[in-house]
C-alpha positions in Angstrom: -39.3 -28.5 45.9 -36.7 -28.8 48.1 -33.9 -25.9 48.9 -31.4 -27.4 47.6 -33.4 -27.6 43.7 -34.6 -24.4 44.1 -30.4 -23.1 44.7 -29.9 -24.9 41.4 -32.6 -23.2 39.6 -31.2 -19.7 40.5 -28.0 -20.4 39.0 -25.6 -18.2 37.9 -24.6 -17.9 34.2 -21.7 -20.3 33.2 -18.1 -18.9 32.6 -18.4 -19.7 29.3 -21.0 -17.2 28.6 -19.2 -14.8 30.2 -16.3 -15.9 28.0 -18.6 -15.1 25.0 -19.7 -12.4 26.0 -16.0 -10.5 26.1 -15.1 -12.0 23.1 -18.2 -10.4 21.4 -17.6 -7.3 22.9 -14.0 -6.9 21.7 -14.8 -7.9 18.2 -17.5 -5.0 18.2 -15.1 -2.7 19.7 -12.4 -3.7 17.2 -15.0 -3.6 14.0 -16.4 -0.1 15.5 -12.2 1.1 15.4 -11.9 0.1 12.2 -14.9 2.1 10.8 -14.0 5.3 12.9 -10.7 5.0 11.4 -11.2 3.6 7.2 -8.7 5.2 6.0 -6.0 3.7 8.0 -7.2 0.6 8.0 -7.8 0.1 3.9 -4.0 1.6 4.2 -3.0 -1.6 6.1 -5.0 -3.7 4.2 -3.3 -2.8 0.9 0.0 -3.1 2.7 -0.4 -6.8 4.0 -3.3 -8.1 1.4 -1.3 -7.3 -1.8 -4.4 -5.7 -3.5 -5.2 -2.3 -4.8 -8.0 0.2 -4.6 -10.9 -0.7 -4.9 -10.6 -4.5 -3.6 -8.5 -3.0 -0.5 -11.6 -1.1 0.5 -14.1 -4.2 -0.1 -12.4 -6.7 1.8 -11.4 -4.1 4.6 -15.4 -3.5 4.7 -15.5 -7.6 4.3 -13.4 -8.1 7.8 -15.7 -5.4 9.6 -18.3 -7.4 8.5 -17.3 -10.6 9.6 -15.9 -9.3 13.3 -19.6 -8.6 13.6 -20.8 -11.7 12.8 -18.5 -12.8 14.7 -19.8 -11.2 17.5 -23.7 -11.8 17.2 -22.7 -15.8 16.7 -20.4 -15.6 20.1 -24.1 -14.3 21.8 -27.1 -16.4 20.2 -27.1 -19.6 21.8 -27.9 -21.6 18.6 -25.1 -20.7 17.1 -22.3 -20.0 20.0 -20.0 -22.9 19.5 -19.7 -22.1 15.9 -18.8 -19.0 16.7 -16.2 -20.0 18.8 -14.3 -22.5 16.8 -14.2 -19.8 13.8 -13.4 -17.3 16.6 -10.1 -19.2 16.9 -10.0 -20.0 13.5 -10.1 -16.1 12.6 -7.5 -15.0 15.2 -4.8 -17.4 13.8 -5.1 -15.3 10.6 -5.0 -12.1 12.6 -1.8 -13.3 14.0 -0.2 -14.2 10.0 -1.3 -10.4 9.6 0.4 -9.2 12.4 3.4 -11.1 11.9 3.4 -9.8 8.0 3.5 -6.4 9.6 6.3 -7.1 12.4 8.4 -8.7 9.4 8.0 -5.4 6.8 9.0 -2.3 8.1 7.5 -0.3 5.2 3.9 -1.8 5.9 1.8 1.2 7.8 0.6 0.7 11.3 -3.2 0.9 12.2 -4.2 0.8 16.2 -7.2 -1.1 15.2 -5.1 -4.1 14.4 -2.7 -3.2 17.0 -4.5 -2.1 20.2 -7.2 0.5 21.8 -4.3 2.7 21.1 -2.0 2.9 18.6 1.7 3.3 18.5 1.8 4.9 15.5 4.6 2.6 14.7 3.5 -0.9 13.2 5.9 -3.5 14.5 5.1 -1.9 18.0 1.5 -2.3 17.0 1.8 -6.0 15.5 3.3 -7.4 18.7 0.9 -5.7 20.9 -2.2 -7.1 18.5 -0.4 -10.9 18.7 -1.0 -10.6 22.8 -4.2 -9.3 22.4 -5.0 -12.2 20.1 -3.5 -15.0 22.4 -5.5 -14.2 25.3 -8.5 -13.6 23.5 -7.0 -17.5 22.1 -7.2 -18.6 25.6 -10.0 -17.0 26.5 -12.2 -18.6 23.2 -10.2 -22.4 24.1 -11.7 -22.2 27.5 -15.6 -21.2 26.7 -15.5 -23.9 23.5 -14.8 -26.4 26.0 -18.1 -25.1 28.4 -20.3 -24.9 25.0 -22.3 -27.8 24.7 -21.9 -29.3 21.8 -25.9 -29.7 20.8 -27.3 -26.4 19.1 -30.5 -26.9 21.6 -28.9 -27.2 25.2 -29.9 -24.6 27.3 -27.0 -21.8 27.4 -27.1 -22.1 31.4 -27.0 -25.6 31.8 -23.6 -27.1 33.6 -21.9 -28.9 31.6 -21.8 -32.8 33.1 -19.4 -35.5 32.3 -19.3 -38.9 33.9 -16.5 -39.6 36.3 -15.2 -42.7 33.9 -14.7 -40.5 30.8 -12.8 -37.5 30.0 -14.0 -35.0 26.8 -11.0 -34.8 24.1 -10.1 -31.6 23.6 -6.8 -29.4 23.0 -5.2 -27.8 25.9 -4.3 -24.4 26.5 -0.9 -25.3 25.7 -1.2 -27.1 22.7 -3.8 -24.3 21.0 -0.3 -21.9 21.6 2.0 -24.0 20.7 -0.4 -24.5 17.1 -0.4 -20.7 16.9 2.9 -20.5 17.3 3.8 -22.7 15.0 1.5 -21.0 12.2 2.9 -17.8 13.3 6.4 -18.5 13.0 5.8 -20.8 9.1 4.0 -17.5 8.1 7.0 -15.7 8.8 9.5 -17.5 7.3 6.5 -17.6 3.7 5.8 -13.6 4.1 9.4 -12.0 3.4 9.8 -14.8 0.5 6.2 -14.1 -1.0 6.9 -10.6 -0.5 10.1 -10.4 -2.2 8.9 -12.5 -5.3 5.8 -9.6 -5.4 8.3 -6.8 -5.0 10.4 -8.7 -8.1 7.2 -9.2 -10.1 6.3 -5.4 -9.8 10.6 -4.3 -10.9 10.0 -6.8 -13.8 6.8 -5.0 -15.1 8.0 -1.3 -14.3 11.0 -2.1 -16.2 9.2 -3.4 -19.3 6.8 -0.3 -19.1 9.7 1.9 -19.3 10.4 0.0 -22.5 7.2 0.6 -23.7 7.1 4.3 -23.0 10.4 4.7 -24.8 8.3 3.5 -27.8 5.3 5.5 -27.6 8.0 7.9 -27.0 9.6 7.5 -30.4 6.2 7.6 -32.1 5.1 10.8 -31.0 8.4 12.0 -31.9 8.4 10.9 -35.5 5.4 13.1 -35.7 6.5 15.9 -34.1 9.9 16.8 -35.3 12.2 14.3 -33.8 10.9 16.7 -29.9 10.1 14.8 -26.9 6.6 15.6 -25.4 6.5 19.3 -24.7 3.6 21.3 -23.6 5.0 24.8 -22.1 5.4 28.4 -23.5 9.3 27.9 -24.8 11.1 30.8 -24.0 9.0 31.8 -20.8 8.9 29.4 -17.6 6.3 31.3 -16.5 3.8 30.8 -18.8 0.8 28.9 -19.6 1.9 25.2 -19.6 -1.8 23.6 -21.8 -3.3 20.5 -22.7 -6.2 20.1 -24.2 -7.2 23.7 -23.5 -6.7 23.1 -19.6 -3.6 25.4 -18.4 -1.8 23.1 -16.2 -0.7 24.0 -12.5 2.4 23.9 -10.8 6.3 24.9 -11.6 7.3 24.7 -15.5 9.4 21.9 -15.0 7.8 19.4 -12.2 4.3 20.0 -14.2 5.5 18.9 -17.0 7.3 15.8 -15.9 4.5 15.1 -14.0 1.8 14.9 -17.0 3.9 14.3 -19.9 2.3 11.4 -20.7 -1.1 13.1 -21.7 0.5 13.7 -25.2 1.1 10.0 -26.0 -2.3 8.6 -24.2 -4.1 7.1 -26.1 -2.7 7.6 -29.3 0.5 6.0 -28.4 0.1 4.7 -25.7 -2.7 3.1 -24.2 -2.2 1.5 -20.9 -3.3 3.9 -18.8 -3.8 2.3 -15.7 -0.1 1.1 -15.5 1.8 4.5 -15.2 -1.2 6.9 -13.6 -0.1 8.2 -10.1 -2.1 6.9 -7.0 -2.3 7.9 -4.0 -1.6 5.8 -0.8 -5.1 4.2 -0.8 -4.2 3.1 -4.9 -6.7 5.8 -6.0 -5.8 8.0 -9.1 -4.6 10.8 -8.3 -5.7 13.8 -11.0 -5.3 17.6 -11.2 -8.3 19.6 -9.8 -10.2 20.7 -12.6 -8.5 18.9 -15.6 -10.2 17.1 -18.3 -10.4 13.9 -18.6 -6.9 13.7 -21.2 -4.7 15.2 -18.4 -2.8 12.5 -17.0 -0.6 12.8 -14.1 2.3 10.0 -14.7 4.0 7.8 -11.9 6.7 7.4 -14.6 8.4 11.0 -14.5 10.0 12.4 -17.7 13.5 14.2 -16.8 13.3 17.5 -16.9 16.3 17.9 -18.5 13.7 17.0 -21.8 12.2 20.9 -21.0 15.3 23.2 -21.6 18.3 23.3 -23.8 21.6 21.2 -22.8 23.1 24.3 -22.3 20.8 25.6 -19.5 22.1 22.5 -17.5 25.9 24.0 -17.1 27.1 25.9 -14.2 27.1 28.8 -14.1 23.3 28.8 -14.2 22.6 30.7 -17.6 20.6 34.0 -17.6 19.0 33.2 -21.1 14.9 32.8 -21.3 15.5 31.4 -24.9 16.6 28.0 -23.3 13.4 27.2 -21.8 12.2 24.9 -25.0 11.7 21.3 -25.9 14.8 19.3 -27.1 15.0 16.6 -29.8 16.4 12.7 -30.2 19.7 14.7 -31.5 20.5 16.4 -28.6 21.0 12.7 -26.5 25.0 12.4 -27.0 24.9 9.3 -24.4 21.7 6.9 -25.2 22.3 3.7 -23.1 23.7 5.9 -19.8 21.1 9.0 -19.9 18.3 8.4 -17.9 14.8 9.3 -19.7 12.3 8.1 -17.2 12.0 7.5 -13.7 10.0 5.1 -11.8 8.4 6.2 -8.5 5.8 3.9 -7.6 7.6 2.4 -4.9 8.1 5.5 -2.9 7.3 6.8 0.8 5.0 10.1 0.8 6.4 13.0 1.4 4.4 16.6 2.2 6.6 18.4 -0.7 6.8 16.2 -3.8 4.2 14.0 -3.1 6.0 10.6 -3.6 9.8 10.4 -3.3 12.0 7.3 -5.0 13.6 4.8 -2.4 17.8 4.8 -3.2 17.9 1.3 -3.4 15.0 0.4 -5.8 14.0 2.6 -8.7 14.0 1.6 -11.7 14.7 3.7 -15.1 14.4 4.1 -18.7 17.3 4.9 -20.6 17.0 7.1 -23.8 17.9 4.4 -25.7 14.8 1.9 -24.7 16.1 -0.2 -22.4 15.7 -0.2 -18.5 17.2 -1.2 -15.4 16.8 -1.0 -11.8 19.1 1.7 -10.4 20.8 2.8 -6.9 20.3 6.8 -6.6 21.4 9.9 -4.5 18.3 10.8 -3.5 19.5 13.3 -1.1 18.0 16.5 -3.0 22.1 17.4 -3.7 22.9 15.3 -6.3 20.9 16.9 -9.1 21.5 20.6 -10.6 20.8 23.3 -8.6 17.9 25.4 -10.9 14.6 27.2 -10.2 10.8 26.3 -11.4 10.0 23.5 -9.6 13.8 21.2 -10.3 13.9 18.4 -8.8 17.1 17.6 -7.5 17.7 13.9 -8.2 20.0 12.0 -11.0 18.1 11.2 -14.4 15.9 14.3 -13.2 18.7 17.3 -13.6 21.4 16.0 -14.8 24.1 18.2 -15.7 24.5 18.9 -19.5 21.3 17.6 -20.0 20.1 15.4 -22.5 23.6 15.6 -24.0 24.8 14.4 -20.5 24.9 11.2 -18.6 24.0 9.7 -15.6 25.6 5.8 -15.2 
């Protein structure tokens, strides 16, 4: 054995294994991230996927899952240039999720996407999760071309090519240039999908505010022409009961909040479409209520829990107006508002989720809906105690016998 054979034999590993071998370990890193930090990613998943809880938290678990696998493919020999062709393949849908989150403002950040660190603000985050992708682009372009293409060739054999032909591949530039490309169609398609989604979800909020007015009616005819009340009249401090469960919380915002218990199921019996979720699109319930207690995304005014006349300035001293009210007392049907959407909403530590101004739609007493622009700046409502909300439809002034367009 000459010297020269014996230098060969005690060769180095190829850069593409090295390649591979950074790749795998910053798809482990990434998939470890994510699992340190679920909540925030199912959060962005929800955001950019257009699914609910609990498909948000399956597919977040299915992209952990497949980073892995990603991973051990990049290190077994057998199956390394698979790896790296859906490697590339997986990072040019990274980069349409990134771009969906540079393009929407109200999609959450999550540094897993973004970074080692996040921003904590998720355009910041997307752009620093597109460079991360492009070099790790580059860096899976350059080891599929030192792969061998046979699963059995040795991992640390040189590649050799004959000096009269030259292996097609893409170049560096071309493989940016197709990312770019995808990037930029995907966002151009997100904002268009995403608006025909936001249009979808007005369209069926408005229609459920029709069909609440209904079940609305219903339980009315039954009940002496009142809208659903559930307090002590004539004390806001009282017990406020369903179903033998005293519900929590101010006379007023309790009871907008779980109105809809009295007409579910008897009345109504979609469920699912008004219950309030959580961020994550979990139902959100009252600790310790039965199963009947409902907490509604689809607030009742509040003006529906006291007398017209408690709505008048100056604020009457009179306990006797804390009661339900009836059909009769509405004096303005098509301009009072009756219910108020707030599903599309950013969280707030106080009142849990807050209306946007320039997308909340509302039910009118009379049964119709529309999609209304509101003074949401806590001013615009009546000024009164036990738990008011101070927003239009919410405490208008004069009440039910009052009007708010």
């Amino acid at each position: 054995m000459t010297r020269a054979s014996a230098a060969r034999k005690i060769s180095v590993p190829p850069p593409a294994l090295i390649w591979c071998g950074i790749l795998a370990a910053v798809f482990i890193a990434a998939a470890a991230l994510k699992s340190a930090n679920p909540q925030d990613f199912v959060r962005t998943v929800s955001g950019v996927a257009w699914i609910s809880h609990p498909w948000s938290t399956f597919f977040a678990t299915l992209v952990v899952a497949w980073e892995v696998s990603l991973a051990v493919m990049l290190v077994l020999p057998a199956s390394r240039r698979i790896g790296l062709t859906a490697t590339l393949v997986t990072l040019c849908l990274f980069v349409a999720v990134l771009v969906r989150i540079a393009v929407s403002p109200d999609t959450p950040g999550c540094g897993c996407l973004g970074g080692f660190r996040t921003t904590g603000e998720s355009r910041s985050d997307a752009f620093v999760g597109m460079f991360r992708n492009a070099c790790m682009a580059w860096i899976a372009f350059h080891a599929l071309r030192g792969v061998p293409s046979r699963a059995n060739a040795s991992p640390l054999a040189p590649v050799t090519r004959s000096h009269g032909s030259r292996r097609a591949a893409f170049t560096l530039i071309e493989i940016l240039v197709s990312i770019a490309i995808v990037a930029v169609l995907i966002g151009v398609l997100v904002p268009v999908l995403a608006s025909a989604r936001q249009n979808a979800k007005v369209t069926i909020s408005l229609a459920t505010h029709a069909q609440l007015s209904a079940a609305t009616s219903m339980y009315a005819e039954r009940n002496k022409e009142f809208y659903p009340y559930f307090a002590t009249p004539g004390n806001p401090l009282g017990p406020k009961v369903i179903d033998g469960f005293d519900v929590p919380g101010h006379y007023f915002r309790a009871q907008s909040w779980h109105w809809a218990s009295l007409i579910i199921p008897e009345y109504f019996s979609q469920r699912g479409a008004i219950e309030a979720r959580d961020i994550n699109g979990v139902p959100v319930s009252t600790p310790g209520s039965p199963e009947s207690v409902v907490r509604s995304r689809f607030f009742l005014t509040h003006n529906a829990f006291a007398a017209s006349a408690y709505w008048a300035d100056p604020e009457p001293d009179d306990a006797a107006l804390f009661r339900g009210v009836t059909f009769a007392d509405v004096r303005f049907p098509s301009l009072k508002g009756l219910t108020l959407d707030v599903s599309i909403g950013q969280p707030t530590a106080e009142e849990g989720i807050k209306p946007k101004p320039n997308g909340t739609s509302v039910g009118l007493a009379d049964g119709s809906a529309r999609l209304a622009t509101l003074d949401l700046s806590g001013l615009a409502g009546m000024a009164r105690p036990h738990g008011v909300l101070r927003w239009p439809v919410m405490a208008t002034e004069a009440g039910m016998a009052g009007r708010d367009f």
